[in-house]
C-alpha positions in Angstrom: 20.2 -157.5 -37.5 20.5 -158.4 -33.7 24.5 -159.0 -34.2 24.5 -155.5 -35.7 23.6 -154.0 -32.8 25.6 -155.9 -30.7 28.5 -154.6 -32.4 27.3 -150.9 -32.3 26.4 -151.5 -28.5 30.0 -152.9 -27.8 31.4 -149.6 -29.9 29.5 -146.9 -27.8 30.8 -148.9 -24.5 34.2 -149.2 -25.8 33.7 -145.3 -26.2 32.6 -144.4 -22.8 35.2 -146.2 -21.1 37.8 -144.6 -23.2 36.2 -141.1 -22.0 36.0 -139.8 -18.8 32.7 -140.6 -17.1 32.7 -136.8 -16.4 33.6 -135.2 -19.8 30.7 -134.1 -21.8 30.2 -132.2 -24.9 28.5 -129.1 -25.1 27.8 -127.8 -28.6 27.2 -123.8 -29.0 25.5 -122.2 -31.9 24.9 -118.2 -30.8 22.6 -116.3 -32.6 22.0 -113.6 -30.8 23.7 -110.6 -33.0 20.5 -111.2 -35.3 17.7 -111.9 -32.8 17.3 -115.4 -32.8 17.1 -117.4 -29.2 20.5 -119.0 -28.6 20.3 -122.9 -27.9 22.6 -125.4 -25.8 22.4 -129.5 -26.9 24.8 -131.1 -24.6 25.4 -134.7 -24.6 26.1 -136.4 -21.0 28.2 -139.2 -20.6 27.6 -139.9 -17.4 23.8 -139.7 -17.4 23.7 -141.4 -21.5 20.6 -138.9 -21.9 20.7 -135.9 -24.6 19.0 -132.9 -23.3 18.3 -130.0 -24.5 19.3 -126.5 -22.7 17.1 -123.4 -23.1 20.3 -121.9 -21.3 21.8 -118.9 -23.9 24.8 -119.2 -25.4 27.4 -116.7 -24.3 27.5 -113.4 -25.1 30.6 -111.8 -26.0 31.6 -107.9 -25.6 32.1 -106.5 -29.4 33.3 -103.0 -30.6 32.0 -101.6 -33.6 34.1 -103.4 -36.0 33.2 -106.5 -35.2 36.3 -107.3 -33.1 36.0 -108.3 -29.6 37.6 -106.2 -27.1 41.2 -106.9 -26.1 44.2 -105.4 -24.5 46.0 -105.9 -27.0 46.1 -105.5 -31.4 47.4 -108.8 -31.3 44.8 -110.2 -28.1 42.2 -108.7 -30.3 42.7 -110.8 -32.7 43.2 -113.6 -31.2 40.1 -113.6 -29.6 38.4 -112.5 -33.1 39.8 -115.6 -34.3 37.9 -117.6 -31.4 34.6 -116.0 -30.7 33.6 -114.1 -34.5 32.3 -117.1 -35.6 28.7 -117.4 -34.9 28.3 -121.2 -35.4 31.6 -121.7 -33.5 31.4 -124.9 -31.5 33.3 -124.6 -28.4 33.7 -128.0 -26.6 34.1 -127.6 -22.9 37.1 -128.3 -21.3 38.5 -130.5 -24.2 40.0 -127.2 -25.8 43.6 -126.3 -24.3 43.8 -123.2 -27.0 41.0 -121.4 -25.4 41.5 -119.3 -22.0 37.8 -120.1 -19.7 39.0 -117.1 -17.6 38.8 -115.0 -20.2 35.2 -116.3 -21.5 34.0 -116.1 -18.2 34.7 -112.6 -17.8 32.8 -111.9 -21.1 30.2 -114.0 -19.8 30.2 -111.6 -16.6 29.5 -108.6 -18.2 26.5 -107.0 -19.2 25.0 -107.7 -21.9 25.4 -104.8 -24.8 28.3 -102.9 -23.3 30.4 -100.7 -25.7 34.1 -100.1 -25.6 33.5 -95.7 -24.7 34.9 -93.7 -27.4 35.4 -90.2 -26.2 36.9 -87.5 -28.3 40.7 -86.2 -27.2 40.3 -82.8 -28.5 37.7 -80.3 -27.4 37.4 -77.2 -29.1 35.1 -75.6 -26.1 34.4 -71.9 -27.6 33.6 -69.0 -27.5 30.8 -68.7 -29.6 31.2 -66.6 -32.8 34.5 -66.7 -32.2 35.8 -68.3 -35.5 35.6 -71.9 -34.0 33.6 -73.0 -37.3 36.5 -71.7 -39.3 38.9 -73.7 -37.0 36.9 -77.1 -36.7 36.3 -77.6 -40.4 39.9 -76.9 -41.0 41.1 -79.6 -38.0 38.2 -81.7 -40.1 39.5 -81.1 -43.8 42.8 -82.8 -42.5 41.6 -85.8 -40.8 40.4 -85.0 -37.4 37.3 -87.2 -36.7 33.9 -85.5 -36.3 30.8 -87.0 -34.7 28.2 -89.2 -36.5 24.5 -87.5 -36.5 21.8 -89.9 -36.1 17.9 -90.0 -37.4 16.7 -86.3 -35.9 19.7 -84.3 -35.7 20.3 -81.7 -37.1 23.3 -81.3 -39.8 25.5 -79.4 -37.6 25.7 -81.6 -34.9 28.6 -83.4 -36.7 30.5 -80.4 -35.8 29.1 -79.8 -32.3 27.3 -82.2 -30.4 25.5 -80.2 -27.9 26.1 -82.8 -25.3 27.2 -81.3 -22.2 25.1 -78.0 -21.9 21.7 -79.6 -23.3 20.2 -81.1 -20.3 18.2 -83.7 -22.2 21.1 -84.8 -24.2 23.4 -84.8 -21.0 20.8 -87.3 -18.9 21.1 -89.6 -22.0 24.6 -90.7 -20.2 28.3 -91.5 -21.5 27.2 -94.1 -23.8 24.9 -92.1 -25.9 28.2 -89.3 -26.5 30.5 -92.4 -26.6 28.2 -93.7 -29.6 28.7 -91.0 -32.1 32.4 -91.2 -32.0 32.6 -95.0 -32.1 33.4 -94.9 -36.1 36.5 -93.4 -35.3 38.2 -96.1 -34.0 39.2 -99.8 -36.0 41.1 -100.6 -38.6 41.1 -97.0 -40.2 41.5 -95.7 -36.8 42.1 -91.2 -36.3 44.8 -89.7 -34.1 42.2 -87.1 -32.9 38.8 -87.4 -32.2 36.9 -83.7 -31.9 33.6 -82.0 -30.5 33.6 -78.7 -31.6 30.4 -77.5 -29.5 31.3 -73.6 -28.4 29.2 -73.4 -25.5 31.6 -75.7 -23.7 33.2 -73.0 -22.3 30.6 -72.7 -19.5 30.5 -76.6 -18.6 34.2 -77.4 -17.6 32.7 -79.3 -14.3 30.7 -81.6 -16.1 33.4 -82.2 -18.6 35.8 -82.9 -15.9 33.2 -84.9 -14.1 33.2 -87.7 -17.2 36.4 -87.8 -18.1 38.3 -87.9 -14.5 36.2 -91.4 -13.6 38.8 -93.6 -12.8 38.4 -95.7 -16.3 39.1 -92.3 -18.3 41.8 -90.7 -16.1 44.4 -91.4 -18.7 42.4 -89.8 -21.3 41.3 -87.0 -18.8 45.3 -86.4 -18.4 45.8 -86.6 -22.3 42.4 -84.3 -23.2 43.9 -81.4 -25.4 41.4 -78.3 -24.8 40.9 -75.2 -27.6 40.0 -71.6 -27.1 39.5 -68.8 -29.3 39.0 -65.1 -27.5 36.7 -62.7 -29.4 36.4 -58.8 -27.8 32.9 -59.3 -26.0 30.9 -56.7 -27.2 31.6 -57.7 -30.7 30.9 -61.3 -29.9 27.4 -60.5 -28.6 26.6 -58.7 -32.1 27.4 -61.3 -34.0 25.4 -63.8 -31.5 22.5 -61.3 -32.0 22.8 -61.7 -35.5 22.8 -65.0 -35.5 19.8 -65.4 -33.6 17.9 -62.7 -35.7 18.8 -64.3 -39.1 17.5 -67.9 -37.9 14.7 -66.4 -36.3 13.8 -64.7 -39.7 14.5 -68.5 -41.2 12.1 -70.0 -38.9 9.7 -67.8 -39.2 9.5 -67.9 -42.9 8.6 -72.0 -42.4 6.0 -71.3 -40.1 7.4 -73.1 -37.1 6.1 -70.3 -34.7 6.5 -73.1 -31.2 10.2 -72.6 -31.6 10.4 -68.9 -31.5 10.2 -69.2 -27.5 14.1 -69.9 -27.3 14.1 -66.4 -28.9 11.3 -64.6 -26.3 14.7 -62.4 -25.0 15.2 -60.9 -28.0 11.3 -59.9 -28.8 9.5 -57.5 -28.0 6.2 -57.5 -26.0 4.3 -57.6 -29.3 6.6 -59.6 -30.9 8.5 -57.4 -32.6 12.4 -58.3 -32.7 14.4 -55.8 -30.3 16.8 -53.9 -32.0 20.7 -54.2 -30.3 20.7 -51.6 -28.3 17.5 -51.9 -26.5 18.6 -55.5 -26.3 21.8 -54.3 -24.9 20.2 -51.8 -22.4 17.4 -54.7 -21.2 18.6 -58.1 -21.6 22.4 -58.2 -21.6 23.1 -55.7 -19.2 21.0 -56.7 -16.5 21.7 -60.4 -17.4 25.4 -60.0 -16.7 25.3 -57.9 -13.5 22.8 -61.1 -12.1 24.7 -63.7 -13.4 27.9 -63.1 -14.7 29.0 -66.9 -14.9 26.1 -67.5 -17.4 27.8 -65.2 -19.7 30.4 -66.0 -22.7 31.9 -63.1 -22.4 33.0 -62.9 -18.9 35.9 -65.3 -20.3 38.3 -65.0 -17.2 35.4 -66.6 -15.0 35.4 -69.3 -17.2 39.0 -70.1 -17.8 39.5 -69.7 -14.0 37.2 -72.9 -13.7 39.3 -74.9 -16.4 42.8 -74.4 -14.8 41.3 -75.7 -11.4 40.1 -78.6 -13.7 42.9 -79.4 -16.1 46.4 -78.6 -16.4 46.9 -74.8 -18.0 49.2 -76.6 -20.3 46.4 -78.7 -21.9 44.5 -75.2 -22.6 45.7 -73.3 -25.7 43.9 -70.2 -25.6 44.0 -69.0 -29.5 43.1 -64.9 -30.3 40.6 -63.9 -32.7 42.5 -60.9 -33.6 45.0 -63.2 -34.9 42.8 -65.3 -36.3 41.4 -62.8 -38.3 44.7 -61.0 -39.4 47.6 -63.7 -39.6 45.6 -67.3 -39.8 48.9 -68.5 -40.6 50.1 -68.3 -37.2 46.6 -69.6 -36.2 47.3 -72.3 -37.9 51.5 -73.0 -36.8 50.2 -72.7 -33.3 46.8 -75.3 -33.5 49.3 -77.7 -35.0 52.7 -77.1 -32.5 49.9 -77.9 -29.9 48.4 -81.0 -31.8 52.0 -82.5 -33.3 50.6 -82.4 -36.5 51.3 -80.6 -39.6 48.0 -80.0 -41.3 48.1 -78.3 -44.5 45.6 -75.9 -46.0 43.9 -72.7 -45.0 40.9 -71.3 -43.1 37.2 -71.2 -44.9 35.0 -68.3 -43.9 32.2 -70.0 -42.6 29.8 -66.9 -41.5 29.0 -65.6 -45.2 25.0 -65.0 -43.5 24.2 -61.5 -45.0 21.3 -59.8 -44.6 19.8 -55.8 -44.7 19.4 -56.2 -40.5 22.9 -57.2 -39.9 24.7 -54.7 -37.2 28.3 -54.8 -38.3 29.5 -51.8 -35.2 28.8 -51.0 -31.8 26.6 -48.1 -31.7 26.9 -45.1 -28.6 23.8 -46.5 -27.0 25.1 -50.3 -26.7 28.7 -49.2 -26.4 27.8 -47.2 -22.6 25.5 -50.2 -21.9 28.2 -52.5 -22.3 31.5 -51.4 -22.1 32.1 -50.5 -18.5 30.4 -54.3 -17.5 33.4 -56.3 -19.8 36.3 -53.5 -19.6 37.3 -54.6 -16.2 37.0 -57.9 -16.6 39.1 -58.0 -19.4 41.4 -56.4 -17.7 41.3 -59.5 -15.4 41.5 -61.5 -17.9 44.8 -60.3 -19.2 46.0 -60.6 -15.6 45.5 -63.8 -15.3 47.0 -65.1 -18.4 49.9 -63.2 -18.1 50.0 -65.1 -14.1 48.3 -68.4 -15.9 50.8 -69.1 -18.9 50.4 -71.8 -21.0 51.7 -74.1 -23.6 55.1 -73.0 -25.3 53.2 -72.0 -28.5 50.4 -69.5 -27.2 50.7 -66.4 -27.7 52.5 -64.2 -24.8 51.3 -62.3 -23.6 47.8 -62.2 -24.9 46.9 -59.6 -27.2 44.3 -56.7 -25.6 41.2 -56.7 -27.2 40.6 -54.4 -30.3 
């Protein structure tokens, strides 16, 4: 027995003076992806003690795939091939394959940060302006659309609401980068799209996010949608809107939610009818605040040009829309570079016995002399302002 270990004991010393008195081995076995506590066992030559570390193993940057981040297809992979492994043993400074500039860059970096996945098409408004028609189409061929979480509602998949609702805006770029983050990876989309019509208002906070200097590229690339509806009209069929889901909601007894609709009730709560809505809330609103409203569209496109470059804006015509969706269509995809097939779906097939379907006297004199000038304006300025090669020139007056 005692010659035994006198050959094992000449063995480990024959080993350590064959190794470095400095090398040790560190063995890894990360965890962390499903919660448990990493753990280090390192064995030290130089000291002949095992300890144990209560150090945690590295963490390494992921995207949604599963693939770490890289600068490259072929980087990504590479480094997918080194780090994927969870019970990957990495032996310090022993391993010529592996780049420790690299790992300690990962290393550096906090701890659950996302690759930001931000869409490259933005289909900014104007509300009941046919952008449902549009968005499904762009959807129907590909496009990507947002994923909805536990809570939202259905239609957020079309329009994620992000940059006018304040809550939802405080949440910060990684809360909108996460909903697009399934557009990207193996089956990766050429476009990414948010189709959320009250953009049109919110070009400064849109510019804000994506002219950081990490997003400037994408900021320069951003391809920005309009569609134009004639005002007047465009507030009836927002009024109808609002009446119809009103009607909805009070028919499932959620009574807390009709304060978003208190402008268009009465004192007894009595729903106002358009032209008393006309006469008391739109008018006066507009006069007060004209860059709070859709309609005033040259105020709004004003603020994009100083933003973005005119030719990034494609500023589409309901009118034509409505009576050649055809050349809707040839435009959208001259625009995009893409040649997506199919036609428009109606999407507002809402009908009910309330519905105002024409301007009456009353809201007409309320109304028209507040939007006929700036129309007028507006014309103007995209006749001064052109745009890409496809748009329409010059715009069509309003019917």
């Amino acid at each position: 027995m005692k010659s035994y270990f006198r050959v094992l004991t000449l063995v480990v010393v024959a080993g350590v003076v064959m190794l470095h008195n400095n090398m040790s081995y560190f063995l890894t076995m990360n965890k962390s992806t499903s919660g448990i506590t990493s753990f280090g066992l390192s064995l030290s030559i130089k000291t002949r003690s095992i300890r144990l570390s209560s150090k945690p193993a590295p963490h390494f940057r992921r995207i949604e795939n599963g693939e770490v981040e890289g600068k490259s297809e072929e980087e990504r992979r590479r480094r997918s091939t080194r780090f994927n492994d969870r019970s990957e043993m990495i032996i310090n400074g022993t391993d010529s394959s592996l780049n420790y500039s690299e790992i300690r860059a990962e290393r550096s970096r906090p701890i659950g940060t996302r690759k930001l996945v931000l869409p490259n098409v933005l289909l900014i408004g104007a509300q009941k302006a046919g952008t449902s028609a549009v968005a499904d189409w762009l959807y129907h061929n590909g496009v990507c659309k947002a994923k909805i979480f536990d809570g939202e509602p259905s239609h957020y998949e079309k329009e994620v609401h992000f940059f006018y609702e304040h809550l939802r805006y405080q949440e910060g770029v990684e809360f909108y980068s996460k909903r697009f983050e399934h557009c990207v990876g193996r089956k990766r989309k050429k476009y990414i799209l948010d189709a959320t019509p009250k953009y049109l208002l919110f070009s400064k906070r849109i510019y804000d996010l994506y002219n950081e200097s990490s997003r400037a590229g994408l900021k320069k690339s951003l391809k920005l949608m309009v569609v134009l509806r004639e005002p007047i009209s465009r507030e009836i069929s927002w009024y109808n809107h609002r009446i119809f889901r009103l009607a909805l909601l009070n028919s499932t007894g959620h009574g807390s939610i009709h304060e978003s609709y208190r402008d268009i009730l009465q004192s007894n709560g009595a729903i106002m009818s358009f032209d008393q809505y006309s006469e008391t809330v739109l008018k006066d609103s507009i006069k007060v605040d004209p860059s709070n409203s859709p309609g005033i569209y040259v105020e709004h496109l004003k603020s994009w040009v100083k933003l973005f470059d005119r030719k990034q804006l494609l500023v589409l015509s309901y009118d034509e829309l409505q009576s050649n969706p055809a050349k809707t269509r040839w435009r959208i995809n001259k625009f995009l570079g893409t040649k997506y097939k199919g036609g428009f779906n109606k999407a507002n097939t809402k009908e009910s016995d309330s519905k105002i379907r024409e301007v009456s006297l009353r809201a007409g004199q309320a109304l028209k002399p507040l939007f006929q000038e700036t129309n007028e304006k507006l014309y103007a300025f995209l006749r001064d302002h052109p745009g890409p090669a496809m748009e329409q020139k010059p715009f069509p007056h309003f019917e």
